[in-house]
OpenMM code with the backbone's topology and positions (N, CA, C; nanometers):
from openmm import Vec3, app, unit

residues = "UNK UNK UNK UNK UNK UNK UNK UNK UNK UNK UNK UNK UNK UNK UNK UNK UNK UNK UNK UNK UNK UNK UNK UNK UNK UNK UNK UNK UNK UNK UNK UNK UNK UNK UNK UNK UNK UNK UNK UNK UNK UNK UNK UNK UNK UNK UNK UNK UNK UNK UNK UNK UNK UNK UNK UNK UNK UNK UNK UNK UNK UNK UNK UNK UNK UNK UNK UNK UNK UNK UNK UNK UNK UNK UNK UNK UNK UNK UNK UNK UNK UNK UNK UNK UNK UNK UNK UNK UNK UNK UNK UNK UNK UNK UNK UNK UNK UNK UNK UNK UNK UNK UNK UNK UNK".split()
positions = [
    Vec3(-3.5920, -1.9798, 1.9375),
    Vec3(-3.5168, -2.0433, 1.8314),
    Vec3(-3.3727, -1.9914, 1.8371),
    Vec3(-3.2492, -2.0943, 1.8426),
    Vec3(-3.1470, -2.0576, 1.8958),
    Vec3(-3.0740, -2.0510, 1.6941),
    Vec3(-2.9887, -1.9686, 1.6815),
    Vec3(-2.9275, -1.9046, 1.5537),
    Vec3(-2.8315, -2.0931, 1.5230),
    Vec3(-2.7586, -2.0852, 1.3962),
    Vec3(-2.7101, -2.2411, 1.4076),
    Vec3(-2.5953, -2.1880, 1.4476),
    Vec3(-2.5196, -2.0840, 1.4554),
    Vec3(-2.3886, -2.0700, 1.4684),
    Vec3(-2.3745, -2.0861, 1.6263),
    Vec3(-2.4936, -2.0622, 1.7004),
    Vec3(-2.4479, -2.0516, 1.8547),
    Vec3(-2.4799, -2.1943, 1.9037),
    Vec3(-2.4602, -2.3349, 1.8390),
    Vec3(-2.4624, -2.4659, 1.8292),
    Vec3(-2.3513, -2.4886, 1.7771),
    Vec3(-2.2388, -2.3863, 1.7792),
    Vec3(-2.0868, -2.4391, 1.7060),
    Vec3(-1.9890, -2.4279, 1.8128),
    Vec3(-1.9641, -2.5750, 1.8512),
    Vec3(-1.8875, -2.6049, 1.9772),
    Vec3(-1.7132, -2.5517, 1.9147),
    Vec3(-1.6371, -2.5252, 2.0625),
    Vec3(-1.4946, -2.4700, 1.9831),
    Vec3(-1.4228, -2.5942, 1.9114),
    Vec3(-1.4361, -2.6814, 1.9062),
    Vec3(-1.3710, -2.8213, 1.8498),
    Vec3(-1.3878, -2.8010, 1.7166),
    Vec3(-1.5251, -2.7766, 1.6912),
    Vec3(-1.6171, -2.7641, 1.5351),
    Vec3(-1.5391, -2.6978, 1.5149),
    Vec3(-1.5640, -2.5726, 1.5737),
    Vec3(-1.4961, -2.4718, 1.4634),
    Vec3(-1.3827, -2.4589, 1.4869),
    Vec3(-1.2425, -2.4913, 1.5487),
    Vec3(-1.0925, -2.4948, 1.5261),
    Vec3(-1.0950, -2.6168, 1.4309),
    Vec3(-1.1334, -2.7171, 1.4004),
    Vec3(-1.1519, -2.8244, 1.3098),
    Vec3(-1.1576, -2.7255, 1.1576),
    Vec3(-1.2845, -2.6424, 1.1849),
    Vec3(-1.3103, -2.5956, 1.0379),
    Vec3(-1.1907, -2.4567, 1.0513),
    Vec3(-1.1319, -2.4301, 1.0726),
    Vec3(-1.0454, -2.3213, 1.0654),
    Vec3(-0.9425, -2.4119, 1.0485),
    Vec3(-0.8876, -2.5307, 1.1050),
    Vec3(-0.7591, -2.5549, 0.9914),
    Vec3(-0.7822, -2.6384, 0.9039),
    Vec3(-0.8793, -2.7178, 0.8603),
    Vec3(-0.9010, -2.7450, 0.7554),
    Vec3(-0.8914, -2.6255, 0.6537),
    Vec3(-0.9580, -2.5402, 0.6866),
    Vec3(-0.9653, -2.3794, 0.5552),
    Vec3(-0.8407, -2.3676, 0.5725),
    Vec3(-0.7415, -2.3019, 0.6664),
    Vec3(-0.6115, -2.2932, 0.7294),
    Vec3(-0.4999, -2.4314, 0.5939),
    Vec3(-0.5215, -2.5177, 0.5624),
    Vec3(-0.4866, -2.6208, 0.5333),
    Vec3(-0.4761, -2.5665, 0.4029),
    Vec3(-0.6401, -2.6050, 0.3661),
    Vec3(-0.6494, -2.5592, 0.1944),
    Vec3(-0.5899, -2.4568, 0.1585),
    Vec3(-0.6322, -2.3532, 0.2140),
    Vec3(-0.5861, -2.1863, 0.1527),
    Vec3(-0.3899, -2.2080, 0.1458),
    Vec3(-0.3939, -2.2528, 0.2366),
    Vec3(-0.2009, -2.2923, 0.2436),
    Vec3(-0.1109, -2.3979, 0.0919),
    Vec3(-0.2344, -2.4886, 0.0682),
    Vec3(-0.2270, -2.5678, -0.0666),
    Vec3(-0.2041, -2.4715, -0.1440),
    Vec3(-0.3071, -2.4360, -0.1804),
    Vec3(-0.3595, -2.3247, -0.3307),
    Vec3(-0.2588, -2.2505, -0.3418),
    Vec3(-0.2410, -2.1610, -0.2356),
    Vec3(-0.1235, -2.0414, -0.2289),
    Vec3(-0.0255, -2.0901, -0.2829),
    Vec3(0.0409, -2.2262, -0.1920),
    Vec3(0.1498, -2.1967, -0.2668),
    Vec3(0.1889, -2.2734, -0.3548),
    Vec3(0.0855, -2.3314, -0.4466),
    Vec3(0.1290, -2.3096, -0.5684),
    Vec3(0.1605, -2.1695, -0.6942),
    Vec3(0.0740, -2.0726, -0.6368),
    Vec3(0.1511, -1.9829, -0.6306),
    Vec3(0.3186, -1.9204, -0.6538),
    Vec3(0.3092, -1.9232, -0.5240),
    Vec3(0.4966, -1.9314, -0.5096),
    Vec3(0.5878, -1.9954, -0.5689),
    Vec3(0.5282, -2.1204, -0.5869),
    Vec3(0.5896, -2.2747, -0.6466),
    Vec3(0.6265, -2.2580, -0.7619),
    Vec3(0.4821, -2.1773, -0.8806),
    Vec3(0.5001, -2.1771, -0.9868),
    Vec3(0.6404, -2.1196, -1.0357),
    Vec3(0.6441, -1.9843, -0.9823),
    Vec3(0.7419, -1.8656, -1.0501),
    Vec3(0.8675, -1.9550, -1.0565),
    Vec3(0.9624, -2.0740, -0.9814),
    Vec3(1.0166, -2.0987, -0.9734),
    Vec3(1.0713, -2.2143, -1.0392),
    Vec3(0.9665, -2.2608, -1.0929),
    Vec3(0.9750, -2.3712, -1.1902),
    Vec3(1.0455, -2.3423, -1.2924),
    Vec3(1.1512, -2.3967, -1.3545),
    Vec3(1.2239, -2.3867, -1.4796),
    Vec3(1.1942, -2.5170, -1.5547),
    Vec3(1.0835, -2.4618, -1.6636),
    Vec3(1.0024, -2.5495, -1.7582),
    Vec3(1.0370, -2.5322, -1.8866),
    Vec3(1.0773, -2.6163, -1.9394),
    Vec3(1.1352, -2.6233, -2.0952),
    Vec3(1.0254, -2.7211, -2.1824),
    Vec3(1.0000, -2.6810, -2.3267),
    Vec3(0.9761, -2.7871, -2.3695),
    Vec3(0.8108, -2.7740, -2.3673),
    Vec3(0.8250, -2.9271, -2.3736),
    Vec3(0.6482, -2.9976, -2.3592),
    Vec3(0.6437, -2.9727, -2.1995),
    Vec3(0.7009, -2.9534, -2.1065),
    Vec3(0.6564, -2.9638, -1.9756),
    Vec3(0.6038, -2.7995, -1.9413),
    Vec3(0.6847, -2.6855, -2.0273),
    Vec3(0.5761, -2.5750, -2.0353),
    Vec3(0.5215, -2.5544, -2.0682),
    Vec3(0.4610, -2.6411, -2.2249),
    Vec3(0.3419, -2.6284, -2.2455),
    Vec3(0.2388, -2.6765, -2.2013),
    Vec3(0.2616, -2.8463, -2.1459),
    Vec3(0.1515, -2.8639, -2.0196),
    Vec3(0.1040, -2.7745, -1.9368),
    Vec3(0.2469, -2.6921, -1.8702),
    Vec3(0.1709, -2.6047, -1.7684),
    Vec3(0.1621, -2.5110, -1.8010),
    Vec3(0.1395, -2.4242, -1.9134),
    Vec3(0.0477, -2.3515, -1.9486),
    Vec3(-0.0818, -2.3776, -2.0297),
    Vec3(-0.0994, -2.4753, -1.9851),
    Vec3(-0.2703, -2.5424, -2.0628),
    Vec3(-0.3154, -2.5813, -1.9372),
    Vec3(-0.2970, -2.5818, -1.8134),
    Vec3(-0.3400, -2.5948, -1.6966),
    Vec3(-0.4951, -2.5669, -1.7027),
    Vec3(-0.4451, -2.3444, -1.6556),
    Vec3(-0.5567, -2.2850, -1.6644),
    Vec3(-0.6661, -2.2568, -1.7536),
    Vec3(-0.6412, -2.3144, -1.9104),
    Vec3(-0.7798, -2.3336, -1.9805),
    Vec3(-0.8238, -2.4509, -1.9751),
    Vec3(-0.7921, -2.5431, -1.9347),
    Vec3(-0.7940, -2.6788, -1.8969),
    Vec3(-0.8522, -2.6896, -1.8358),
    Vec3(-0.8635, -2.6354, -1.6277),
    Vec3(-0.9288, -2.6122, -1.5393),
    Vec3(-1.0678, -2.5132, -1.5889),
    Vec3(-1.0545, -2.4162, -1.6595),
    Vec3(-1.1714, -2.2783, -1.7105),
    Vec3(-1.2752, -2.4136, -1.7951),
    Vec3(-1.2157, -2.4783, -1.8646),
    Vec3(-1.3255, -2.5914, -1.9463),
    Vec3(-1.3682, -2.6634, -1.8775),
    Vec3(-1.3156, -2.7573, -1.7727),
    Vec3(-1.3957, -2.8295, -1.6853),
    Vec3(-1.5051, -2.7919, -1.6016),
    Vec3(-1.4763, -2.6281, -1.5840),
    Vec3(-1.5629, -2.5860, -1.5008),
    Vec3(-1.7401, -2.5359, -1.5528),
    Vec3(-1.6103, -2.4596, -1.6859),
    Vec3(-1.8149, -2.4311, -1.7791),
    Vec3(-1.8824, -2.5031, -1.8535),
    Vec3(-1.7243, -2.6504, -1.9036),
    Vec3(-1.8634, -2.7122, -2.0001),
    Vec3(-2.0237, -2.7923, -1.9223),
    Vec3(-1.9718, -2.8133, -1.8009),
    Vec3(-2.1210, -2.8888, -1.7582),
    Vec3(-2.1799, -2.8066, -1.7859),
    Vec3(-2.2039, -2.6804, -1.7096),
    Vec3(-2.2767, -2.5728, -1.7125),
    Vec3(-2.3672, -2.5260, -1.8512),
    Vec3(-2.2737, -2.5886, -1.9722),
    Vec3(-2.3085, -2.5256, -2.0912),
    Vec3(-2.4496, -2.6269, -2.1154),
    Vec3(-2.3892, -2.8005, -2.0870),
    Vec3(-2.4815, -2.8377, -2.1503),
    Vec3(-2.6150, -2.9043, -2.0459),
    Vec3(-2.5563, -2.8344, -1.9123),
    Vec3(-2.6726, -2.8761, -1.8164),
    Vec3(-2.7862, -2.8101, -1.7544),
    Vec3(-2.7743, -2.6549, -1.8217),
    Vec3(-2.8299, -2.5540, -1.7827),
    Vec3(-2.9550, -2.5515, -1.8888),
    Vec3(-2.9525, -2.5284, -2.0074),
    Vec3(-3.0857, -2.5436, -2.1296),
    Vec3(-3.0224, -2.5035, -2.2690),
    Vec3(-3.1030, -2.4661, -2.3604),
    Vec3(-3.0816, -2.4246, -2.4904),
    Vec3(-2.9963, -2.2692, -2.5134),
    Vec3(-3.1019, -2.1953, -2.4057),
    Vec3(-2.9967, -2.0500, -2.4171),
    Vec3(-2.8920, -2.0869, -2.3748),
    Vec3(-2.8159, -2.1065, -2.2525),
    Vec3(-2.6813, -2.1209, -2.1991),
    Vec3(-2.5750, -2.1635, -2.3350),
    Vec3(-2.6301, -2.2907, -2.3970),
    Vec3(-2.5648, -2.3708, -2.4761),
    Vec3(-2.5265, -2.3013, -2.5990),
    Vec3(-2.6557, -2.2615, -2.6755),
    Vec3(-2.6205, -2.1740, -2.7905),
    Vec3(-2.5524, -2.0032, -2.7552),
    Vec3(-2.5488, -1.9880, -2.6712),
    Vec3(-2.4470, -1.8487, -2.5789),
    Vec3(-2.2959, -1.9393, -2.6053),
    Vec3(-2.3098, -1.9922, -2.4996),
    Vec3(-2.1589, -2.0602, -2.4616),
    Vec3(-2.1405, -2.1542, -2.6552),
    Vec3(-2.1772, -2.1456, -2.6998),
    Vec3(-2.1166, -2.1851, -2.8389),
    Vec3(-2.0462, -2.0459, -2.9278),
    Vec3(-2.1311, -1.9358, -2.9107),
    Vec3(-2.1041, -1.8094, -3.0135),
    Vec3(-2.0019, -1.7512, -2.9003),
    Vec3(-1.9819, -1.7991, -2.7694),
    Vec3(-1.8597, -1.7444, -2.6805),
    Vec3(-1.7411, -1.8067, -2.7068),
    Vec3(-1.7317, -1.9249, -2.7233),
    Vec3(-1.6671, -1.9826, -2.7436),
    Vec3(-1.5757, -1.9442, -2.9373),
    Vec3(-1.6938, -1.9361, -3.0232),
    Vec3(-1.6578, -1.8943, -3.1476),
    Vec3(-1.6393, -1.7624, -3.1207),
    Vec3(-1.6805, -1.6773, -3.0633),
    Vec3(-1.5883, -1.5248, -3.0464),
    Vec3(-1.4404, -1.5472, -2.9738),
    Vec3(-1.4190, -1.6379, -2.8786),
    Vec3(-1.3198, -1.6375, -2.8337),
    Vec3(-1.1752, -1.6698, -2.9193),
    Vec3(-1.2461, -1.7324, -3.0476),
    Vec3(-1.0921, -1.7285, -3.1444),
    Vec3(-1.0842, -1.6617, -3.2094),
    Vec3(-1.1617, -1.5590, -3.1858),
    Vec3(-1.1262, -1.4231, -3.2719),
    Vec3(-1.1061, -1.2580, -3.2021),
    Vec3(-1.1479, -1.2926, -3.0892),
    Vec3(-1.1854, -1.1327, -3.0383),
    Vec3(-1.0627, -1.1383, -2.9071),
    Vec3(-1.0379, -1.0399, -2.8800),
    Vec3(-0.9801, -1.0157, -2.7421),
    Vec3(-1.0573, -1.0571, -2.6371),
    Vec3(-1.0215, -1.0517, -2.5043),
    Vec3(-1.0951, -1.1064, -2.4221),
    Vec3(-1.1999, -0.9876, -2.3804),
    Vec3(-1.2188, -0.8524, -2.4236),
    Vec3(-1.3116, -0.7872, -2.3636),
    Vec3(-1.4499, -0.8222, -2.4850),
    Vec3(-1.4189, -0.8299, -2.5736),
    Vec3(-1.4919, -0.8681, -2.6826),
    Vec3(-1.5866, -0.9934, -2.7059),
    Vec3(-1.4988, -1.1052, -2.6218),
    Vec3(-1.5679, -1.2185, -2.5936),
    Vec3(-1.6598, -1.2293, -2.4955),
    Vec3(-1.6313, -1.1314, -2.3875),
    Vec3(-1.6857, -1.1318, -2.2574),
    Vec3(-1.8318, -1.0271, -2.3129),
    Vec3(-1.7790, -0.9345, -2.3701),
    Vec3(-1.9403, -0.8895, -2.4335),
    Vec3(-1.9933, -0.9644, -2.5784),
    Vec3(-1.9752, -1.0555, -2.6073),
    Vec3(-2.0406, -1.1439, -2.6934),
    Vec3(-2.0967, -1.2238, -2.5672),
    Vec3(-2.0284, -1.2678, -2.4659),
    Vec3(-2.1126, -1.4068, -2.3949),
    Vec3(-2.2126, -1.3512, -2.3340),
    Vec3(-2.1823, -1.2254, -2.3026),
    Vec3(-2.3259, -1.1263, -2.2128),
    Vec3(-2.4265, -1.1407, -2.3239),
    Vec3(-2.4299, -1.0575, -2.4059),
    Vec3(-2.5069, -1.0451, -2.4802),
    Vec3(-2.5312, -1.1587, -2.5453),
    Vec3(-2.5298, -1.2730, -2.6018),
    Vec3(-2.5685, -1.3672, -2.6250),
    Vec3(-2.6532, -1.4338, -2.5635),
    Vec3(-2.6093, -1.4679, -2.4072),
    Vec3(-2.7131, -1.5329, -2.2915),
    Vec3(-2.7980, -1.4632, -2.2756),
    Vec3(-2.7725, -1.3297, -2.2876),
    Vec3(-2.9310, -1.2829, -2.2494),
    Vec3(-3.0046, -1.2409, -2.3967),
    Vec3(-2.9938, -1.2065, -2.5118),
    Vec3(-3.0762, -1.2537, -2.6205),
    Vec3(-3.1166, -1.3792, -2.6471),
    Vec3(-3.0436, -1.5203, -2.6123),
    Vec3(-3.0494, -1.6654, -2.6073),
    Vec3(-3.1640, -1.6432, -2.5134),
    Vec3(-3.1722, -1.6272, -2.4077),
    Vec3(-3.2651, -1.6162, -2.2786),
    Vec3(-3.4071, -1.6233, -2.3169),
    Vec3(-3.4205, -1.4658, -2.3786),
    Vec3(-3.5198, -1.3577, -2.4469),
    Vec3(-3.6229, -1.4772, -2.5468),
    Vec3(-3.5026, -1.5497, -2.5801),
    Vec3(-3.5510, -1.6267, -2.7794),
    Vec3(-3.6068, -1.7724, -2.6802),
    Vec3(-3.5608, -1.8405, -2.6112),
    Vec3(-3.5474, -1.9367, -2.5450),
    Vec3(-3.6364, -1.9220, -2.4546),
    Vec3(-3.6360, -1.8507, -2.3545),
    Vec3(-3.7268, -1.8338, -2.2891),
    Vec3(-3.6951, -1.8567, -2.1558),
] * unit.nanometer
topology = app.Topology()
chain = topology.addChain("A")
for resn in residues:
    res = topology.addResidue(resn, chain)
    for name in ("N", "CA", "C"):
        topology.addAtom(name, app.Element.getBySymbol(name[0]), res)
């Protein structure tokens, strides 16, 4: 039985190295991009609602596609989060999912 990587012709993989090569080059530099932006107005507050913007798209499926614990966690995380600092929230969401878990099952 031959491993799958030693079935990876050099084409494949220079293909998949600048594709990654590609992306990682995107991402970055926005990066760079950002610091330089001179944003006034409503156009800095867009872009600073980016990153909770992107953070919500990512957990709400999660919240309501996972079961009952996840959901009722990610609700009392969410209600700690307008009140607590972020180390505070982050140990409310621990501890929540896994008492939610415990109760839930």
């Amino acid at each position: 039985m031959t491993a799958a990587w030693a079935s990876l012709n050099g084409m494949t993989l220079l293909a998949i190295l600048a594709m990654a090569s590609i992306s990682y080059g995107l991402r970055i530099s926005g990066v760079f991009l950002a610091g330089r932006l001179n944003l006034k107005g409503r156009m800095r507050a867009a872009f600073d609602a980016i990153p909770p913007a992107v953070l919500t798209a990512v957990v709400a499926p999660t919240l309501f596609a996972t079961g009952p614990a996840e959901t009722v966690a990610g609700a009392l995380t969410i209600l700690a989060a307008t009140r607590l600092p972020l180390i505070g929230t982050i140990a409310v969401g621990v501890v929540s999912v896994v008492l939610a878990r415990a109760v839930f099952g």
